[in-house]
Every structure is written in structure tokens, then in C-alpha cells.
N, C-alpha and C positions, 0 to 999 in steps of 0.2 A: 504494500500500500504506500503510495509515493504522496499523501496528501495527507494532513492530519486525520481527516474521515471520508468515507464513499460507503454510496448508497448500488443496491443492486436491488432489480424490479421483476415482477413475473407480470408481461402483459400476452396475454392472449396465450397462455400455455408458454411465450417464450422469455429464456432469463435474456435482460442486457444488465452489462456490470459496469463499475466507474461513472455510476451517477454521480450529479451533486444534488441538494438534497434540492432544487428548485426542479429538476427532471424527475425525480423521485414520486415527489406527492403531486399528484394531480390535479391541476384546475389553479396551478400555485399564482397566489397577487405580488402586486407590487410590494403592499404592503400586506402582508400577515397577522392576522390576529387570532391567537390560537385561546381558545378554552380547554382547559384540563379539571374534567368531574370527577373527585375519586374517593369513595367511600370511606378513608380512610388516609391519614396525612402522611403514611409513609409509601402508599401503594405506589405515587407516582414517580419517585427515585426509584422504586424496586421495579417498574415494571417500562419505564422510558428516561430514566434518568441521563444517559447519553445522545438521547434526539431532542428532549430541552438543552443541554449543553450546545448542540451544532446547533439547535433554533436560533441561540440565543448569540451565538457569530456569527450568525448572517440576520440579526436585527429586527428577527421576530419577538415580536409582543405576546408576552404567554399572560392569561390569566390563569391561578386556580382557584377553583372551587371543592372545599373540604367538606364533604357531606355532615359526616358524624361528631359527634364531640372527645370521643377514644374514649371513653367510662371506662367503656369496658377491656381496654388493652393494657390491664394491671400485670404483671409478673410477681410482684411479691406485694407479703402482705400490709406493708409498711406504706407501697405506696397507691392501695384500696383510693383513699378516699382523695388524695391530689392528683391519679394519674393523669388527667385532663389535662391539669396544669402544667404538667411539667411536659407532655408530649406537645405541646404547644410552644413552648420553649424549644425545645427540638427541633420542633418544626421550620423553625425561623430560622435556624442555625442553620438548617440543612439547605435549607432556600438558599441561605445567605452566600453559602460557598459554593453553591451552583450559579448563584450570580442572578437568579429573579427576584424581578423587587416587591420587595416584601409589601408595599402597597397593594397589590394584586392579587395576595394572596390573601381569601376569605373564609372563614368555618362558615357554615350553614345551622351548626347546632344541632341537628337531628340526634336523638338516642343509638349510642353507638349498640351493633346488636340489635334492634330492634324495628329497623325498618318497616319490616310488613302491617304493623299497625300506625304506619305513620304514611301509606301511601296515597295518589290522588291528590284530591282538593278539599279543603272545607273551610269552613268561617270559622274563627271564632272570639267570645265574647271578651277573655283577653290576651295580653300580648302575650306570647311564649320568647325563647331563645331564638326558635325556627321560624317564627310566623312571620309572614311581611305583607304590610297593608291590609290589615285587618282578618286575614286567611292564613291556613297552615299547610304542610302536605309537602310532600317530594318535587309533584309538578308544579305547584305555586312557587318554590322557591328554585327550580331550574329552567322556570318560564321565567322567572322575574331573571335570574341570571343571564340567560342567552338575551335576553333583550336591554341589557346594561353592557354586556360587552360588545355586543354585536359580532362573534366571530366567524370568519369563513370555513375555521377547521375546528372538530371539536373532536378530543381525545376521553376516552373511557374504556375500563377495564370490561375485557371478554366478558358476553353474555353465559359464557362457557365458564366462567369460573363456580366451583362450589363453594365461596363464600352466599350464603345470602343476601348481604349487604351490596356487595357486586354485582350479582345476578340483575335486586331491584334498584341499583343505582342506573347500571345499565337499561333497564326495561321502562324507568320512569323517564329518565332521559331522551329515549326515542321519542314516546309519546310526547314530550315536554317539546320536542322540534318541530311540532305540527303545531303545537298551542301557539309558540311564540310566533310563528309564523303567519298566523293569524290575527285578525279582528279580538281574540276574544277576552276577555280580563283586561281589560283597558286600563283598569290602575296600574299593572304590572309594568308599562311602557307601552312604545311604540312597537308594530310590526318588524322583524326581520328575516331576511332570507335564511332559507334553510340550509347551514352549513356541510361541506364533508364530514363525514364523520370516521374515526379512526378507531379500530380497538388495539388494546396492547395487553398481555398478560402477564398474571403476578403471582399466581398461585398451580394455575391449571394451564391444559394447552390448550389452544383454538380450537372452536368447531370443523374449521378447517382451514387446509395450510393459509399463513399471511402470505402477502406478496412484498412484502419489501424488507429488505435486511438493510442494518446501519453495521456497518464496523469502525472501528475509533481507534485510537494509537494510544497507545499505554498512558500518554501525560493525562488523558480526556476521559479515560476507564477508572486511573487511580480518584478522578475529582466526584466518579459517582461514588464507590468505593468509601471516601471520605464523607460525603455527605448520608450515608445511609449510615453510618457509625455514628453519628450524630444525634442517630436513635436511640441512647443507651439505654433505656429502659424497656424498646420491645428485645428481650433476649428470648422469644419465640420466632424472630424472624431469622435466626441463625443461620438455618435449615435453607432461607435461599439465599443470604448472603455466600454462604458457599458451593453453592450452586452456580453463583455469578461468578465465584472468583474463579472456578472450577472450568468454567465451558467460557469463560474469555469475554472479550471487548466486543461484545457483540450486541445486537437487538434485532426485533422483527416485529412490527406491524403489520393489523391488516385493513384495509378498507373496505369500509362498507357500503353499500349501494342500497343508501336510503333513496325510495322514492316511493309519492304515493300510488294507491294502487290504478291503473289502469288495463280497462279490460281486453284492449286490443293485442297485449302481450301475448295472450294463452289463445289467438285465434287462429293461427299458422300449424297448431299443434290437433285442430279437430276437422 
């Protein structure tokens, strides 16, 4: 590899390699504005921590958005009742040394674990952590998100992962690209277009293969490396910290082909 990083693509069944990451992702702007939705505050060093690094040398604008509040990401007993806090702490650090600015980086507040009675929309009478402008819910606060950043690309972990929290971060998010895209909840903001959407994995593997591989050069590998140790409190993620170090300077996304449904697709086929 003759360049600090290169991308390689699978289009139409065929690989080309020594991309840069502007041939890489498809439909790429002039200017970029990426959203990253992740269940959880360390998913997205573990699961693209090396494609925010090259995003972020070639002058892309990363948002993220922290679904959960990590309650429930205690390892020992002692830190029960702060772990919130201090993964937040964490969190900043680890941003800080990958170089996104921490203004951009927002918790959503949701009960970490607990997603599934937290999904949809609803009213209510008062304010929570989560709620914004008078409603609470998954899609009220990733409709309100996509329409505050306005991004063309939006990153979330495989619908394939067996975390739960994953699964309906991923599954509310879709949905949430049709809302915002829309007319409807008007307090939430203005309409915007429906972004790329990207998945990346952190636990589990794809449904099926990604098409794009990142590989990175050892200075660019050791900075994701340093900012997931930054985690010192989850020592249940052990398990794929050495997993990273194990299979290299590597990543792979896949793209998704959000679109809505039309019925002319399936008529070639009858």
C-alpha cells in the first residue's frame, strides 16, 4: 500500500482496488456530511473507527449520535451506579484522539438495554432525558436528528447484529429516513432528503458480504487502537479489541439500497 489508506469496491460482482475513498462511497459530495447512529458510545471506534479517521483527512463533517445512556455497561461493582458517567468521559477522550469535534457529538439518552419499550413515537406529558419537543421514542428522536444534520451519508450498525439494541437502532432508523423525509412532525424541523445509508459491524457478521474494504497503514490503525482503550471501563469488549488487533488495519462496509417501494421492480419477473 503506497498511500497512507485505499479503498477497494465490489461493483456489479467485480473487485477494482486502489480506490480513494471519494470512488469508494457512492453518490460522494463536494461537501460530506456524515451521521453516525450507534447504540452504544463505543460501537463506532469498534466497528469504523479507521473510515472516521480517513473521513476526517479528506474534510468530512461527521456527526454522532449516541442512542443509549450505557447504564447498563457496568463491569464491576463499584462502578453500578456512575457507569454513565464515566463512559461519557470516555467517550470524549476517545472522540478527542480520533480528532471529531466533540460538539457533534450527542447522547440521545435512551435506556441503555432497553430499547424495545422505548420504540416508535409518542407524547408525553413531561420532559424525559430522551424526549424532544414534547414526544419521546426512537423515531422522534432520529427524525429530529436526520433533520438537524441534514446528512447525505448515514452510518449504523448491521441489522445482523445480535445485540438488541443494534438490531432496533438499526430498524428504527430506517423507518426514521422516510419520516424525516417527509411532511410529517413539523416541530421536529424541516424536510430532508433521504441519505445513503451505510452499515458497519461490531459484534456479528453481515447478512451479506459488504462491498467495500478500507485498509490503513499502521500510524492510522495504532490511533483507532488508542482511542478504543480509552474505554477502560468496558473490559467486556476485550474479546474484539483482539480481534482487531489480531486480523489487522482493516474495515469493511456495506451499502445499502434504501429505497421506497415501487411496484414496477417485481414486473419483469411475472
Amino acid at each position: 500500500m503506497k498511500n497512507d489508506f485505499e479503498f477497494a469496491k465490489i461493483i456489479d460482482n467485480k473487485l477494482t482496488k486502489k480506490l480513494t475513498i471519494q470512488q469508494a462511497f457512492r453518490n460522494w459530495q463536494n461537501q460530506e456530511v456524515w451521521l453516525i447512529v450507534v447504540p452504544h458510545d463505543d460501537d463506532a471506534i469498534i466497528g469504523m473507527g479507521l473510515t472516521i479517521l480517513v473521513a476526517l483527512q479528506q474534510k468530512v463533517d461527521i456527526h454522532i449520535r449516541i442512542t443509549t445512556d450505557g447504564h447498563m455497561g457496568y463491569c464491576s461493582l463499584k462502578e453500578k451506579t456512575k457507569i454513565a458517567k464515566i463512559r461519557a468521559i470516555e467517550t470524549r477522550e476517545s472522540f478527542r484522539l480520533l480528532g471529531v469535534n466533540l460538539k457533534q457529538v450527542k447522547w440521545l439518552n435512551f435506556n441503555d438495554s432497553h430499547l424495545n419499550s422505548q420504540t416508535g413515537r409518542y407524547f408525553v406529558s413531561k420532559k424525559t432525558p430522551s424526549s424532544i419537543k414534547g414526544a419521546d421514542g426512537l423515531q422522534n428522536a432520529f427524525t429530529a436528528s436526520l433533520r438537524e444534520v441534514k446528512p447525505n451519508r448515514v452510518f449504523v450498525p448491521t441489522i445482523a447484529d445480535l445485540h438488541p439494541d443494534h438490531k432496533l437502532t438499526n430498524s428504527e432508523l430506517m423507518i426514521s429516513l422516510f419520516h424525516a423525509s417527509g411532511t410529517i412532525w413539523p416541530e421536529l424541523g424541516s424536510p430532508t432528503p433521504v441519505p445513503e445509508v451505510v452499515e458497519f459491524a461490531v459484534y456479528c457478521d453481515y447478512p451479506t458480504p459488504p462491498n467495500i474494504q478500507l485498509k490503513v497503514n499502521q500510524a492510522i490503525f495504532q490511533k483507532k487502537l488508542d482511542g478504543i482503550l480509552a474505554y477502560q471501563s468496558q473490559t467486556q469488549i476485550k474479546s474484539c479489541v483482539d480481534s482487531i488487533k489480531k486480523n489487522g488495519s482493516e474495515e469493511y462496509l456495506r451499502e445499502i439500497d434504501f429505497k421506497f417501494y415501487n411496484p414496477k421492480i417485481y414486473r419483469s419477473i411475472f
